[in-house]
C-alpha positions in Angstrom: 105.2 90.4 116.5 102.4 88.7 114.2 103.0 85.4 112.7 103.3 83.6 110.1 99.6 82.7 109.8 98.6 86.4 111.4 97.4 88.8 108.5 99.0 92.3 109.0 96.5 95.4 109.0 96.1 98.9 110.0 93.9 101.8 110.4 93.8 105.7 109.4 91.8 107.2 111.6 91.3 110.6 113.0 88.7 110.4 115.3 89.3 108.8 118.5 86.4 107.4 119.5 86.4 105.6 116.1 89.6 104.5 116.4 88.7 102.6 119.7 85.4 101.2 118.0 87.8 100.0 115.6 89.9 98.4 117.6 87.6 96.6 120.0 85.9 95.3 116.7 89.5 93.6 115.5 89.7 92.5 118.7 87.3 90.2 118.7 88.4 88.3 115.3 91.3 85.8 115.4 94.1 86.1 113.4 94.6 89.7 112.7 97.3 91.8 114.0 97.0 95.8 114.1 100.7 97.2 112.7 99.8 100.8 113.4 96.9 103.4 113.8 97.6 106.4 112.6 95.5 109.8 112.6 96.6 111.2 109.1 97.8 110.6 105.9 100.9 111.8 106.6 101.2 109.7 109.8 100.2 106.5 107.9 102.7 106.9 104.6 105.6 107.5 107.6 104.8 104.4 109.2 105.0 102.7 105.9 108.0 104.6 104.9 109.9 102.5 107.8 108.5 99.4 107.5 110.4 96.2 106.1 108.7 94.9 102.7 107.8 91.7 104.3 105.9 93.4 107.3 103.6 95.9 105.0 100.1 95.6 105.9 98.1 93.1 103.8 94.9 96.0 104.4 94.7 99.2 105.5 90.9 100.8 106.5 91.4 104.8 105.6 89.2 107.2 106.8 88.2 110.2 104.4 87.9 113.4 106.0 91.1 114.0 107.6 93.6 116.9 108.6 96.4 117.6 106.8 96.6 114.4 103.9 93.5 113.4 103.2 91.8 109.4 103.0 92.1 110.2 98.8 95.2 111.5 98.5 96.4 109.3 100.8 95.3 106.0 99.2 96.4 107.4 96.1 99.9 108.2 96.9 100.6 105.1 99.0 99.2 102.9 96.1 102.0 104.5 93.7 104.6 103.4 96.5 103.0 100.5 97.9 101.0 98.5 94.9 100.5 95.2 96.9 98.6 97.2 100.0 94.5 96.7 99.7 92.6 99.4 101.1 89.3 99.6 102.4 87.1 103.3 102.7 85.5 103.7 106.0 83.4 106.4 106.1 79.9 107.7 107.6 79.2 109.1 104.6 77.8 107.8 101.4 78.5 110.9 99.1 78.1 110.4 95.9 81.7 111.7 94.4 83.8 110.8 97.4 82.7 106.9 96.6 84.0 107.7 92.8 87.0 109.6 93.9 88.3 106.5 96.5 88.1 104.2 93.5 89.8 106.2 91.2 92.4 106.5 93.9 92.9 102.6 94.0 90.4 101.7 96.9 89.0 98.3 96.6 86.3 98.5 99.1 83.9 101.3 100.9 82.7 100.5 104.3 80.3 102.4 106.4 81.8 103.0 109.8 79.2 101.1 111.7 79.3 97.9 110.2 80.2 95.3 112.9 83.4 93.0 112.8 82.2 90.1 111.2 81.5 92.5 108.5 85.0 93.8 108.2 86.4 90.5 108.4 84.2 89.2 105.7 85.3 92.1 103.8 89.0 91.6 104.1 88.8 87.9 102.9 86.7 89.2 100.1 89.5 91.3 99.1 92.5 88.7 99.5 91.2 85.3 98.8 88.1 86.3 96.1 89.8 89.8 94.5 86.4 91.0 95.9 84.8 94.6 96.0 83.4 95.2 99.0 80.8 97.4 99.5 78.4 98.4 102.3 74.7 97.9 100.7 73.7 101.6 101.2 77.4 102.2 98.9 76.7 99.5 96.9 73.2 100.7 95.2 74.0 104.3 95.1 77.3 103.3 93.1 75.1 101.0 90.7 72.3 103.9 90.5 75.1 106.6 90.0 76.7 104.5 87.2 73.2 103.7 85.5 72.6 107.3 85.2 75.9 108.6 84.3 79.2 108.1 82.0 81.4 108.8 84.9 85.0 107.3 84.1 86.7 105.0 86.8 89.9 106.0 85.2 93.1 107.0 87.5 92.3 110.5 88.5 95.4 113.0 88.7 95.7 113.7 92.6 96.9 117.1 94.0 100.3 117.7 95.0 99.9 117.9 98.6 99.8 121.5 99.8 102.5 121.2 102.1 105.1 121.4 99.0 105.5 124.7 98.2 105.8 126.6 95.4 110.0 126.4 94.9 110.0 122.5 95.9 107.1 122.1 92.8 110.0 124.3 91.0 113.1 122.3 91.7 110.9 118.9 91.5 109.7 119.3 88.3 112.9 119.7 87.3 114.2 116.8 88.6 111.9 114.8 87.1 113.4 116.3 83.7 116.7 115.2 84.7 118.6 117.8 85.9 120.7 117.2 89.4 121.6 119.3 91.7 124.1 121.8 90.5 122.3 122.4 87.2 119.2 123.4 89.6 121.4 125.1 91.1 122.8 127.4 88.4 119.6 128.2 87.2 117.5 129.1 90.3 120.4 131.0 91.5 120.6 128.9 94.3 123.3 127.1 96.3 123.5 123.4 95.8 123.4 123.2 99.2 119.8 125.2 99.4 118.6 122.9 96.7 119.8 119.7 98.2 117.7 120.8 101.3 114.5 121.6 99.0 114.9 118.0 97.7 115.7 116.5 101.2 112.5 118.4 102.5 110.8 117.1 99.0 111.3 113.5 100.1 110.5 114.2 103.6 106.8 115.8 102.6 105.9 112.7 100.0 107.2 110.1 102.6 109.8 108.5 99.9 113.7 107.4 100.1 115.1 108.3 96.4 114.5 110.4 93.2 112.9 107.5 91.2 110.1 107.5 93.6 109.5 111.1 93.3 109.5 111.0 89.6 107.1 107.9 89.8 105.0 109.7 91.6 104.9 112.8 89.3 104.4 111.0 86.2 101.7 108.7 87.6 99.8 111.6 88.7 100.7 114.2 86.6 102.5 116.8 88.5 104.6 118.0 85.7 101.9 120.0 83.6 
């Protein structure tokens, strides 16, 4: 287990070989200690789902383009659960929207992958001791260009419901958000309570939280009731 003076990260990370490259790179800095690696959104929220308060990563580097829960949603939900986490993009790719898109989700830096560990380190204190925004170069001036040219808004964008909830969970959650427990639901989906009690048990499974305030948090904050 870390210490006191150890500063708590972790990685989202699909790729292997990345992962490694990762790893190796942390490796050689003092002072850091990897919670978890995990290879998906959902992977990462469950590891945090489980975690004491005191133990949450200080940083967590998210990958983009990932199966199943992607680097956006991910950062997007996990910031609604977990304010105090930083996160920090690492990408190959220095697409234009995606570099919008992360910080509308609540990113605060955007790293190319290849940047070496002196790099990330530098970027991580940025982050915690300066309130920094760090940037690769290459991310840096196409941001500035893109915002010199545009009116793009850096406003909270409303995220997706994952696709994994289907169509009667989005039914009976947007009803709990209006209040309504479980017998109401009930009555008028023509349901047992026991079926709906499953739908919201699956519900909390699929958005990795414990209790119906943090689903309704979640819907209002990203506007899943319209």
């Amino acid at each position: 287990m870390s210490s006191s003076t150890t500063l708590n990260i972790a990685l989202v990370e699909d790729n292997a070989l990345n992962r490694n490259t990762f790893l190796q790179k942390i490796n050689q800095l003092k002072g850091y200690f990897i919670l978890f690696s995990a290879t998906n959104g959902n992977e990462c929220l469950e590891e945090l789902k489980g975690l004491p308060h005191h133990l949450l990563p200080k940083i967590i580097f998210m990958d983009i383009e990932m199966p199943e829960l992607d680097g956006i949603q991910t950062i997007s939900l996990a910031k609604s659960l977990y304010p105090q986490i930083q996160f920090i993009v690492l990408t190959v790719f220095d697409d234009d929207e995606k570099i919008f898109e992360a910080i509308r989700a609540g990113a605060s830096g955007y790293l190319l992958k290849h940047e070496s560990a002196a790099v990330l380190e530098e970027a991580m204190q940025s982050i915690l001791k300066y309130e920094g925004a760090p940037m690769s170069p290459a991310i840096a001036r196409k941001a500035l260009h893109l915002l010199s040219r545009s009116n793009i808004s850096l406003e909270n964008k409303n995220v997706t419901m994952p696709a994994c909830i289907t169509e009667r969970e989005k039914e009976i959650l947007q009803l709990m958000v209006s209040g309504w427990d479980s017998k109401r639901i009930a009555a008028a989906l023509k349901l047992s309570v026991l079926t709906v009690r499953k739908h919201i048990s699956n519900i909390y499974e699929k958005l990795h939280v414990n209790s119906k305030a943090q689903v309704i948090g979640l819907a209002h904050k990203h506007n899943w009731t319209n």
